[in-house]
C-alpha positions in Angstrom: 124.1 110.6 99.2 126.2 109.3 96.0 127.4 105.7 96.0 124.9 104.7 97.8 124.3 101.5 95.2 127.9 100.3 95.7 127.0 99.8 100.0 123.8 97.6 99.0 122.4 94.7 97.0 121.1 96.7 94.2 119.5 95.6 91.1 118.5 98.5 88.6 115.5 97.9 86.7 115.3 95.1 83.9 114.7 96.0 80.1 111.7 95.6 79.3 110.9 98.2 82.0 107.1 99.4 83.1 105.6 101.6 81.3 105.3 104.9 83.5 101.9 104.9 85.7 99.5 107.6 84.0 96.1 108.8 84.7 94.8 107.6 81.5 92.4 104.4 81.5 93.5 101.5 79.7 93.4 100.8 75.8 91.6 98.7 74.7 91.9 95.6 72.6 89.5 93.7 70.5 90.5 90.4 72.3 88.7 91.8 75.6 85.7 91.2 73.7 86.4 87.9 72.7 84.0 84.7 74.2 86.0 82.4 76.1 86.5 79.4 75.2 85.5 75.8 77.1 88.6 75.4 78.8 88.8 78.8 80.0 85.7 78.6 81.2 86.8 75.8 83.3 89.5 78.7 85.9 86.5 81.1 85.5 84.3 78.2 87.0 87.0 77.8 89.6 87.3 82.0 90.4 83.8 82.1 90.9 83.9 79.2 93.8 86.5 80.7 95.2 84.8 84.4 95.5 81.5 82.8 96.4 84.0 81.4 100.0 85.3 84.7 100.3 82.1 86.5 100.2 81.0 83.5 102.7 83.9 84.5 105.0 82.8 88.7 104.9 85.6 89.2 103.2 84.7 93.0 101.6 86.5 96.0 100.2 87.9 97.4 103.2 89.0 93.7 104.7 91.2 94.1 102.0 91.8 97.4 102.2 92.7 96.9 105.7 95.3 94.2 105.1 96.7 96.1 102.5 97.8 98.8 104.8 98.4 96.6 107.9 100.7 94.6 105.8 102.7 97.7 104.8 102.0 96.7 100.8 101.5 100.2 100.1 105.0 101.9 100.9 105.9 99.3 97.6 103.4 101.1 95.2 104.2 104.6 93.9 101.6 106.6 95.2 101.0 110.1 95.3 99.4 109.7 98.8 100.8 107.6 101.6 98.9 105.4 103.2 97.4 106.8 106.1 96.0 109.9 103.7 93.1 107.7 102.5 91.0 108.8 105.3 87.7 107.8 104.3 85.6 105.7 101.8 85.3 108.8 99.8 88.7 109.9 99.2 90.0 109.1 95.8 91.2 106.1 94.9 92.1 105.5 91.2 92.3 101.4 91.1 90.1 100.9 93.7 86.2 101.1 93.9 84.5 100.4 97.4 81.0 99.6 97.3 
């Protein structure tokens, strides 16, 4: 179907773009092994409080995994599986490790 973008709203993508998703793991940088300092610690302080709640509340893995689908968050992602493909704990997730 050509023309399509003249009938809609559409907004190509801004410069700079994403890099392209690979399979590759990430690069890393010397500052990941840099020691926080004080008032950093301060939000990390704050993110620990806030995960301590959530574990309080059972929020786990597959809470979130759950509201992910349910919320239809996953049709937004490219994928090379839909959604209702990830049948199992044990089917392969690349960002995501349940345990």
């Amino acid at each position: 179907m050509s023309g399509w973008k003249d009938l809609l709203f559409y907004i190509d993508n801004h410069k700079p773009a994403l890099p392209e998703r690979t399979n590759e793991g990430p690069k890393i940088v010397p500052e990941w092994e840099e020691r926080p300092v004080k008032g950093d610690m301060d939000q990390v302080h704050d993110l620990i409080k806030v995960i301590k709640a959530l574990k309080e509340m059972n929020v786990t893995g597959a809470s979130i995994m759950y509201s992910w689908i349910a919320r239809r968050i996953q049709p937004l992602q490219k994928r090379d599986r839909l959604g209702f493909e990830y049948l199992d704990l044990k089917t392969h997730i690349d960002w995501l490790q349940i345990g």
